[in-house]
MARTORSE-153412 format. One record per residue (C-alpha): y, x, z; residue number from 1. Coordinates in Angstrom, 1 decimal, always signed. Example, Ala and Ser with C-alpha at 12.3 -4.5 7.8 and 13.67 -1.06 7.14 Angstrom:
BEGIN
node yy->-4.5 | xx->+12.3 | zz->+7.8 | num->1
node yy->-1.1 | xx->+13.7 | zz->+7.1 | num->2
//
This chain:
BEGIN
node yy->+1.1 | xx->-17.1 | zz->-19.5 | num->1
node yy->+0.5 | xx->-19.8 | zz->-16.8 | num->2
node yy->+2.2 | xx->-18.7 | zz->-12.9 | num->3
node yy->-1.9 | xx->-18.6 | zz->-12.0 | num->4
node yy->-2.7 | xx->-16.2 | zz->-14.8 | num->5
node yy->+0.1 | xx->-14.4 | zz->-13.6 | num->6
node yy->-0.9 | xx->-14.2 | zz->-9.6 | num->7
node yy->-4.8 | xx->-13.1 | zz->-11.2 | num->8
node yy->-3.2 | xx->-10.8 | zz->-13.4 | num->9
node yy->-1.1 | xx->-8.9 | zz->-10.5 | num->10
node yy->-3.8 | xx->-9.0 | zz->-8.1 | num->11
node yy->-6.4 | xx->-7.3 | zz->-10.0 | num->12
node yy->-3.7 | xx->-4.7 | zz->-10.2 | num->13
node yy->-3.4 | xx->-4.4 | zz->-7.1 | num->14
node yy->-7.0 | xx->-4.4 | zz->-6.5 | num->15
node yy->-6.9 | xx->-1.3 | zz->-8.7 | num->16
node yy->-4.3 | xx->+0.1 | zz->-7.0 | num->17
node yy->-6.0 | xx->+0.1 | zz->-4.3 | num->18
node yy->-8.6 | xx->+2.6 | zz->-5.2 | num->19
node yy->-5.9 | xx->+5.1 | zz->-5.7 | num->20
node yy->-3.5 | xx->+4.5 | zz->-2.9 | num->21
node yy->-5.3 | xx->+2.8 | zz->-0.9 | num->22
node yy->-8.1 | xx->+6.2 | zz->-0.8 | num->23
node yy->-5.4 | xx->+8.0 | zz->-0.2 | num->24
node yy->-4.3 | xx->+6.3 | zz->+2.9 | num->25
node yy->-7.3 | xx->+6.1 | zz->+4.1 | num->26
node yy->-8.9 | xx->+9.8 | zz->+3.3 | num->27
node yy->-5.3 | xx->+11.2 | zz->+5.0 | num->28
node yy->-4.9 | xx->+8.9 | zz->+8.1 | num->29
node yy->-1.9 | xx->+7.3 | zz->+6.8 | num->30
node yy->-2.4 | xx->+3.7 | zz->+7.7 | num->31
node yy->+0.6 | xx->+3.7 | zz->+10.4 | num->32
node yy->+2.9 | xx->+5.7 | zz->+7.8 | num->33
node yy->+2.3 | xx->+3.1 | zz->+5.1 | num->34
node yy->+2.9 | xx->+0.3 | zz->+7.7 | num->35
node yy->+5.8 | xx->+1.8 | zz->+8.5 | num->36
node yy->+7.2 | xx->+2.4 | zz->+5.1 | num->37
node yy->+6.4 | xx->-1.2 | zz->+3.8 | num->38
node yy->+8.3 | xx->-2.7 | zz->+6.9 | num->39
node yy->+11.5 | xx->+0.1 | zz->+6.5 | num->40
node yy->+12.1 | xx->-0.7 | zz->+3.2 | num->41
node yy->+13.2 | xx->-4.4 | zz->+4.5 | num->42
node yy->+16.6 | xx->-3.3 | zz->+4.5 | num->43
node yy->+16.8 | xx->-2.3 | zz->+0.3 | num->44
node yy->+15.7 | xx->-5.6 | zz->-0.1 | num->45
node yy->+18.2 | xx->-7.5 | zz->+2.0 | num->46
node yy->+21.4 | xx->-5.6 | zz->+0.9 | num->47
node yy->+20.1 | xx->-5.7 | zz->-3.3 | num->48
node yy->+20.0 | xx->-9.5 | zz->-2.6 | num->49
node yy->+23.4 | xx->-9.7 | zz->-1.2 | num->50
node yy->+24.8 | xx->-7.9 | zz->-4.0 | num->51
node yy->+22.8 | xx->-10.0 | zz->-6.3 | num->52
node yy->+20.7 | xx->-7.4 | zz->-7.9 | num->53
node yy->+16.9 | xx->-7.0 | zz->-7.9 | num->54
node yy->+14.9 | xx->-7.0 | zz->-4.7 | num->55
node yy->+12.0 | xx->-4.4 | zz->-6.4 | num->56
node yy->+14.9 | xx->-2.1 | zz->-7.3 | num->57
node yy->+16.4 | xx->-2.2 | zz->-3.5 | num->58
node yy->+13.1 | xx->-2.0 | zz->-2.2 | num->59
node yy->+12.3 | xx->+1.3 | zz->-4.3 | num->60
node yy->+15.7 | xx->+2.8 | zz->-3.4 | num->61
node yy->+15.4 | xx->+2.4 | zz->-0.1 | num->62
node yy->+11.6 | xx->+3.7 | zz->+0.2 | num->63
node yy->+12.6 | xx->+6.9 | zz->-1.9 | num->64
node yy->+14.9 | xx->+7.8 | zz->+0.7 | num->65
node yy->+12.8 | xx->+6.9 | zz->+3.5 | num->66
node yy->+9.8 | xx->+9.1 | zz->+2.0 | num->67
node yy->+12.4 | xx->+11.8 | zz->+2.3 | num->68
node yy->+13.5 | xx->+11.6 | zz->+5.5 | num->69
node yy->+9.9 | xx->+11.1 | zz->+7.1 | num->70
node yy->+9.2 | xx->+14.6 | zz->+5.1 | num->71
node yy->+12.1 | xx->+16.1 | zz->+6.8 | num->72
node yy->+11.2 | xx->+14.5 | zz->+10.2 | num->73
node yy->+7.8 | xx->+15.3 | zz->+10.4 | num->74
node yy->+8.8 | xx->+19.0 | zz->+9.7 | num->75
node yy->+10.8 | xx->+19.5 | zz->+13.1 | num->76
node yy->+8.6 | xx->+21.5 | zz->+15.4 | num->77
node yy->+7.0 | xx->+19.4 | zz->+17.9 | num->78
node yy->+7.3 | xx->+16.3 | zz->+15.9 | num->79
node yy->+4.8 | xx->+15.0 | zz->+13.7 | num->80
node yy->+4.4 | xx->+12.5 | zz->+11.1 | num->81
node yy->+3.4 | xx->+9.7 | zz->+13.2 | num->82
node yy->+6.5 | xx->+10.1 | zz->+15.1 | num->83
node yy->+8.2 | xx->+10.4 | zz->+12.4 | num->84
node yy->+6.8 | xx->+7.1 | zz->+11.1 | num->85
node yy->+7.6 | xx->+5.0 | zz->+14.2 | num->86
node yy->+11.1 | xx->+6.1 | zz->+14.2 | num->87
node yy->+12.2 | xx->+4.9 | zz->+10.7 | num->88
node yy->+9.7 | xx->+1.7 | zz->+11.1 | num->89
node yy->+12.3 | xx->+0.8 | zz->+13.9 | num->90
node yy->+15.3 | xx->+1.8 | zz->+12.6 | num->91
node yy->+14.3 | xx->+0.2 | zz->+9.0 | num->92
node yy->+13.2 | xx->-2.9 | zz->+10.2 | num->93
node yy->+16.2 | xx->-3.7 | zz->+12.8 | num->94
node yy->+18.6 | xx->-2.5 | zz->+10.1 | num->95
node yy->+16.8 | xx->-5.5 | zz->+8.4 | num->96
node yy->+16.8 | xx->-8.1 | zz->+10.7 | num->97
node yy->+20.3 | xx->-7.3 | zz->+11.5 | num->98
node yy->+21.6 | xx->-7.6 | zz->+7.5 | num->99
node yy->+19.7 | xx->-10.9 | zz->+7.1 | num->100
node yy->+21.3 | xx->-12.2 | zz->+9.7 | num->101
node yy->+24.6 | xx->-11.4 | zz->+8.9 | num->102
node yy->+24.0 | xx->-12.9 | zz->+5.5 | num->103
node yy->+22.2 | xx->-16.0 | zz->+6.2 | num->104
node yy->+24.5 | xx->-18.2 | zz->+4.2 | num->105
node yy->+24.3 | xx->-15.8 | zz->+1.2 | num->106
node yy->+20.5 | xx->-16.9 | zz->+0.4 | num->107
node yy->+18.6 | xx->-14.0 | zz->+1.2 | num->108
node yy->+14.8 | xx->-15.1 | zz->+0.8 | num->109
node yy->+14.0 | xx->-13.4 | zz->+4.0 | num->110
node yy->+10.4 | xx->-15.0 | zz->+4.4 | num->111
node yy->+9.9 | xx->-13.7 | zz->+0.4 | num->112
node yy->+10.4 | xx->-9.8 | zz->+1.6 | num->113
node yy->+7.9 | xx->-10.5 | zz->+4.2 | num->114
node yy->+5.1 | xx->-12.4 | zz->+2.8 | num->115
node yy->+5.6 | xx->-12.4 | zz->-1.0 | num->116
node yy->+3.6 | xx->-14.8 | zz->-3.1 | num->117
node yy->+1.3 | xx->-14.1 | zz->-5.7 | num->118
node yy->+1.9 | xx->-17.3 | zz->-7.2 | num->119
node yy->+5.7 | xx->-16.6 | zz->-7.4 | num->120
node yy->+5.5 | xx->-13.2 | zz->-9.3 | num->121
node yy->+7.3 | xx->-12.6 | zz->-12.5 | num->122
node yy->+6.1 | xx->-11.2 | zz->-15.6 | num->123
node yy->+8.3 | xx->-7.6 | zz->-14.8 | num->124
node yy->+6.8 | xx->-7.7 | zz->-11.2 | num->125
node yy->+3.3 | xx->-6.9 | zz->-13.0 | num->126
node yy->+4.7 | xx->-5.0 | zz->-15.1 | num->127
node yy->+6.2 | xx->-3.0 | zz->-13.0 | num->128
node yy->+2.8 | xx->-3.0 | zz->-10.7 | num->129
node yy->+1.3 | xx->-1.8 | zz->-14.0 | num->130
node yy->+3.6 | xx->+1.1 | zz->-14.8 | num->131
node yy->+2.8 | xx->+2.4 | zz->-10.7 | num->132
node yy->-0.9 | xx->+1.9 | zz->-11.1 | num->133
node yy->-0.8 | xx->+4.2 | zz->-14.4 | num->134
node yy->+2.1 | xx->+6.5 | zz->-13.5 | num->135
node yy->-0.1 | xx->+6.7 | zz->-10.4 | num->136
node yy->-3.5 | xx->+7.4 | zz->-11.6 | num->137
node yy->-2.1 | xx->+10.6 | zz->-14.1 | num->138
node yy->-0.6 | xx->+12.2 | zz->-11.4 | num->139
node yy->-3.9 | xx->+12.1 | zz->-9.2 | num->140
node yy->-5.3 | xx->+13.3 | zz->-12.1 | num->141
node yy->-3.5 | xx->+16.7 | zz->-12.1 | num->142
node yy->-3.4 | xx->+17.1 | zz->-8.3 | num->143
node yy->-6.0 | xx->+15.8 | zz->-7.5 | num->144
node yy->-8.2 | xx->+19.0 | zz->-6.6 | num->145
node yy->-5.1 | xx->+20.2 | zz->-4.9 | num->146
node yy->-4.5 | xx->+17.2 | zz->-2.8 | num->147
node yy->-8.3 | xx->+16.9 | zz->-1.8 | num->148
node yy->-8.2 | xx->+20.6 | zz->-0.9 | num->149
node yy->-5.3 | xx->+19.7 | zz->+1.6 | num->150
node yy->-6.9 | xx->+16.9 | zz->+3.2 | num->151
node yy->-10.1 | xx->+18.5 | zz->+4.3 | num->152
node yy->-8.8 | xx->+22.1 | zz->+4.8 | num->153
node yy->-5.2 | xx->+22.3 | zz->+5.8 | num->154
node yy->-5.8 | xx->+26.1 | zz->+7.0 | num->155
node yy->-7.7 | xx->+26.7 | zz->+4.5 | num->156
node yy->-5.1 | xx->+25.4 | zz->+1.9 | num->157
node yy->-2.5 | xx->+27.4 | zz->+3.7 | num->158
node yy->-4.6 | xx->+30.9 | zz->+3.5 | num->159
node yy->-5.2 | xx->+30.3 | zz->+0.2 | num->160
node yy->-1.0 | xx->+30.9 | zz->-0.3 | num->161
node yy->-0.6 | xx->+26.6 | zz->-1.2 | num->162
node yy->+3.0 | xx->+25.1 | zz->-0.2 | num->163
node yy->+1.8 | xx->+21.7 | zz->+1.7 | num->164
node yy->+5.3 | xx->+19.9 | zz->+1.2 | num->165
node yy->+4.7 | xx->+19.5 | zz->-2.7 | num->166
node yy->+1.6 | xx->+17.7 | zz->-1.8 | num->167
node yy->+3.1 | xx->+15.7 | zz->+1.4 | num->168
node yy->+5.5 | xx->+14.5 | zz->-1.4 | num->169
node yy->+3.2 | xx->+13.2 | zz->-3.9 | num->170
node yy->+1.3 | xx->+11.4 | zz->-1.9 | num->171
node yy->+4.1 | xx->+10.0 | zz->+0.3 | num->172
node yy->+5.6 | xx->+9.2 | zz->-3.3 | num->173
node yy->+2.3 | xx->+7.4 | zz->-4.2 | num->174
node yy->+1.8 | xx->+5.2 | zz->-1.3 | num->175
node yy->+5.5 | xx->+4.6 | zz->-1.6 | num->176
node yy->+5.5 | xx->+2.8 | zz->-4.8 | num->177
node yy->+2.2 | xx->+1.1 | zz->-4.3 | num->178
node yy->+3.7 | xx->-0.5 | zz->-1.1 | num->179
node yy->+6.8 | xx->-1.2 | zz->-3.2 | num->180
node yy->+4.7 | xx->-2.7 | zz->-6.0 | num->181
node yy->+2.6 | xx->-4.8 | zz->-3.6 | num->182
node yy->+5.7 | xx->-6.4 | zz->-2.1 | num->183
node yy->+6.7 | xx->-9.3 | zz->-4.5 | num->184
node yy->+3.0 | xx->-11.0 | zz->-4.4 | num->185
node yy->+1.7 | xx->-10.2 | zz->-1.0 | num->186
node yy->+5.1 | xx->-8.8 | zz->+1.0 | num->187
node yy->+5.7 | xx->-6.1 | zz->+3.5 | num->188
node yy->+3.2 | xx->-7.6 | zz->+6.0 | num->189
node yy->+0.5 | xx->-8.3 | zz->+4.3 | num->190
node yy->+0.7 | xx->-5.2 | zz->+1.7 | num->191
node yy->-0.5 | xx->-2.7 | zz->+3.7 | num->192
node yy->-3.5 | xx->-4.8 | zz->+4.3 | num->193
node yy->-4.3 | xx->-5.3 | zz->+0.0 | num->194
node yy->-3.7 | xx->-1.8 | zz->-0.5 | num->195
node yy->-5.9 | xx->-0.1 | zz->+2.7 | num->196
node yy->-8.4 | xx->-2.8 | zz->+3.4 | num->197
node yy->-10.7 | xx->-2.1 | zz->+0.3 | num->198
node yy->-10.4 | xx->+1.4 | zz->+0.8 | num->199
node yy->-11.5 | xx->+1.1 | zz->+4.5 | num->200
node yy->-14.4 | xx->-1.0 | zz->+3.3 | num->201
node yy->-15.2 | xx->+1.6 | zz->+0.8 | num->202
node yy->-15.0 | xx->+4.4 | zz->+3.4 | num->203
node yy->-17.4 | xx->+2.3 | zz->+5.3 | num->204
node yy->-20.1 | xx->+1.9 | zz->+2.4 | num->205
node yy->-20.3 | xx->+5.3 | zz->+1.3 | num->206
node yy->-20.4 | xx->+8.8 | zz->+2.4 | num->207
node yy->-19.8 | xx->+10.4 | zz->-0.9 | num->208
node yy->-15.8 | xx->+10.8 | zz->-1.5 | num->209
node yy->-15.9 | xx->+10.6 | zz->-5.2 | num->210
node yy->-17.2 | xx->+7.0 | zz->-5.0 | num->211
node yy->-15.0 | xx->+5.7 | zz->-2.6 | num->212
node yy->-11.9 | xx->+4.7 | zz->-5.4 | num->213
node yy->-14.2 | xx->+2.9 | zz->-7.7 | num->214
node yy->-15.7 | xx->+1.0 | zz->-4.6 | num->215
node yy->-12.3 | xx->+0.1 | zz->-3.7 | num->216
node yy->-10.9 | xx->-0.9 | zz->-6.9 | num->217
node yy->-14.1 | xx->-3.0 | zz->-7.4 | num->218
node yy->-13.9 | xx->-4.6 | zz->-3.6 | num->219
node yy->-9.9 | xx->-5.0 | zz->-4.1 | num->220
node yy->-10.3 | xx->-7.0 | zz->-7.5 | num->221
node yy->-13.2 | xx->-9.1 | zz->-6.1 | num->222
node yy->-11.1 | xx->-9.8 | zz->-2.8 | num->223
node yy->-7.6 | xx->-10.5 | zz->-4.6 | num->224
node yy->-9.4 | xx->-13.0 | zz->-7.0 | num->225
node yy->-11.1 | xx->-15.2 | zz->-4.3 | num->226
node yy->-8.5 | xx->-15.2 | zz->-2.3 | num->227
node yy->-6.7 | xx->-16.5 | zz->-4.9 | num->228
node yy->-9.1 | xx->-19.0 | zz->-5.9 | num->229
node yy->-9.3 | xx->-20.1 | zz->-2.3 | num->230
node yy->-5.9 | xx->-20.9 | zz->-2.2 | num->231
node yy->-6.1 | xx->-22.7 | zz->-4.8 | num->232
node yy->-9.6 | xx->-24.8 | zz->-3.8 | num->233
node yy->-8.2 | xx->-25.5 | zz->-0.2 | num->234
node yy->-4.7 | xx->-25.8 | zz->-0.6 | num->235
node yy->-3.9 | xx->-22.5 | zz->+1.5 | num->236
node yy->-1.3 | xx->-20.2 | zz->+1.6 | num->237
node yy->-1.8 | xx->-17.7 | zz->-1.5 | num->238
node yy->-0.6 | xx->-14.1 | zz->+0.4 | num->239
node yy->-2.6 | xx->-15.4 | zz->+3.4 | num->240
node yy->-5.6 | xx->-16.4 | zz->+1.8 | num->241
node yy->-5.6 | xx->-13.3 | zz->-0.4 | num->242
node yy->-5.3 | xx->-11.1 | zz->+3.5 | num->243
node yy->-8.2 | xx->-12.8 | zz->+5.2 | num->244
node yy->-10.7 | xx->-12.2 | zz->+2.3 | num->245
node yy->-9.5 | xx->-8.6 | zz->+2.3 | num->246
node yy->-10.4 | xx->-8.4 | zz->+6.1 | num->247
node yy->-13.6 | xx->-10.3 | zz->+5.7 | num->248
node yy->-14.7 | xx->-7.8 | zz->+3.2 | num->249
node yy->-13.6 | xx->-4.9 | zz->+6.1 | num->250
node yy->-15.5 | xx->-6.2 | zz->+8.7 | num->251
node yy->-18.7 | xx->-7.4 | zz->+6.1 | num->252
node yy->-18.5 | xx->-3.8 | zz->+5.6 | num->253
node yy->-18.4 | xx->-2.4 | zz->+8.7 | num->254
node yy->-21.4 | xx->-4.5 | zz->+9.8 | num->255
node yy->-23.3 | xx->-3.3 | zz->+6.5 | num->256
node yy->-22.7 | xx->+0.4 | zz->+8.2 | num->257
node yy->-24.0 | xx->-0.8 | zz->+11.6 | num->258
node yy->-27.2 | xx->-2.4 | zz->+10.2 | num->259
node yy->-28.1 | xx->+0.1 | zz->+6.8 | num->260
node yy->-30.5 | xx->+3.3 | zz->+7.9 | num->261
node yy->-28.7 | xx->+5.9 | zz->+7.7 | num->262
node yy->-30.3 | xx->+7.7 | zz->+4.9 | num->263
node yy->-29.1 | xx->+4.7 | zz->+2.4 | num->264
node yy->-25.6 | xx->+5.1 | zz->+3.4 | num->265
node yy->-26.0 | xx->+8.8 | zz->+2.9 | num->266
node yy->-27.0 | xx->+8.4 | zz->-0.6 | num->267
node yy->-24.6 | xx->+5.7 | zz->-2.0 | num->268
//
C-alpha cells in the first residue's frame, strides 16, 4: 500500500473516530480536557524516543496515567476538572519541553510529536487507530445509556444510586486513546482539532443527539480526505491542510445554524 493510500486510509479513521470521541467531547464539555491531555502526553513520547522504543506506546503510557491523576484531581473538593486539566497540561507539557531539550543530540523528532503527518504514518499506526476506533465503539455500545444518562442528568444519575467515577473513566479512557491514536498523522496540536471539529459541526447541524455521531463521522471523513487531497494539489503541509478544512467545515456550519429557520434545524 502506497504512503497516500496509507494517509487516506488513517484519516477516514479518524474521521470515524470522530463521531465517537469526538461526540463525546463535545456532548460533555471536554474540549479543554482533551487539549490538555493531547499536549501532557508530550513527555511519554520524548522519553520512549530516548530509550529507543515506540513513540505510540510512550504516548499511551503516559496518557493512562495522566487520565488517572485528572480523575483523582478533579475529585478534591473545591477543584474541578477544568482545574484539574490546566494543571497537568502545564506540568505535562514543560516536563516535555524540558526532556527534548536535554536530549537534542539524541534525535528526538520533536516537531513529529507536535504535528504528526498523515503522509508519514505506518501501517501499525492504522492499525493501531483501527483497533481504538473498534475497541471504542463496543464499549459505547454497552454504556452508552449509562453515559448519556450522566451527561444530561448528573443528579439525576446520582438519585438513581449510579457511581459517576466508572463513567468519568470510560470516557476519559475513550478520549485518551483517540487523542493517542490521532497523534502520529495529525500530532498533539492539531488532534484535538480532527477529533472535536466534526463533532462541533455536527452539534451545530442538528438538534437531535442520536444523529450527531453519524454527522460527525460523515463530516470527519469528508474533511480528512480533502485535506488530504489539498495537500496534495497545492503542495501544502498535510496535518495543516487536513486542520483548516476541519475548521472551514466548523464555521460553514455554524453559519448554516445562523441562516436555517429554526424549525429545519429542529427536525434534522
Amino acid at each position: 500500500m502506497t504512503y497516500f493510500a496509507l494517509a487516506a486510509l488513517e484519516l477516514v479513521l479518524l474521521g470515524l473516530l470522530s463521531g465517537l470521541a469526538g461526540t463525546l467531547i463535545v456532548l460533555r464539555r471536554r474540549s479543554f480536557f482533551a487539549v490538555a491531555l493531547s499536549h501532557a502526553t508530550f513527555p511519554g513520547g520524548v522519553i520512549f524516543a530516548v530509550l529507543g522504543w515506540n513513540l505510540l506506546l510512550g504516548q499511551a503510557v503516559f496518557a493512562l496515567l495522566l487520565v488517572l491523576v485528572m480523575t483523582l484531581l478533579a475529585r478534591i473538593p473545591g477543584q474541578g476538572r477544568q482545574v484539574a486539566s490546566g494543571v497537568v497540561l502545564s506540568l505535562g507539557f514543560a516536563l516535555g519541553t524540558l526532556l527534548a531539550s536535554l536530549n537534542s543530540g539524541l534525535g528526538v523528532p520533536v516537531e513529529a510529536l507536535l504535528v504528526g503527518s498523515p503522509l508519514g504514518v505506518s501501517p501499525g499506526d492504522v492499525l493501531t487507530t483501527a483497533i481504538v476506533l473498534v475497541v471504542t465503539a463496543a464499549v459505547l455500545a454497552v454504556m452508552r445509556r449509562r453515559i448519556l444518562f450522566h451527561t444530561f442528568d448528573p443528579v439525576g444519575f446520582a438519585a438513581a444510586g449510579f457511581r459517576a467515577w466508572p463513567v468519568e473513566l470510560v470516557v476519559s479512557g475513550a478520549v485518551a486513546a483517540a487523542v493517542v491514536a490521532a497523534m502520529p498523522a495529525v500530532g498533539a496540536i492539531l488532534g484535538v482539532a480532527v477529533l472535536i471539529g466534526p463533532a462541533a459541526a455536527a452539534r451545530a447541524l442538528t438538534s437531535r443527539i442520536e444523529r450527531i455521531p453519524p454527522i460527525a463521522a460523515l463530516l470527519g471523513v469528508a474533511g480528512g480526505l480533502v485535506g488530504l487531497w489539498a495537500s496534495r494539489e497545492f503542495g501544502i503541509a498535510a496535518g495543516g491542510s487536513v486542520g483548516l478544512v476541519m475548521t472551514a467545515i466548523f464555521v460553514v456550519s455554524l453559519a448554516i445554524r445562523a441562516i436555517a429557520p429554526r424549525r429545519v434545524l429542529k427536525s434534522a
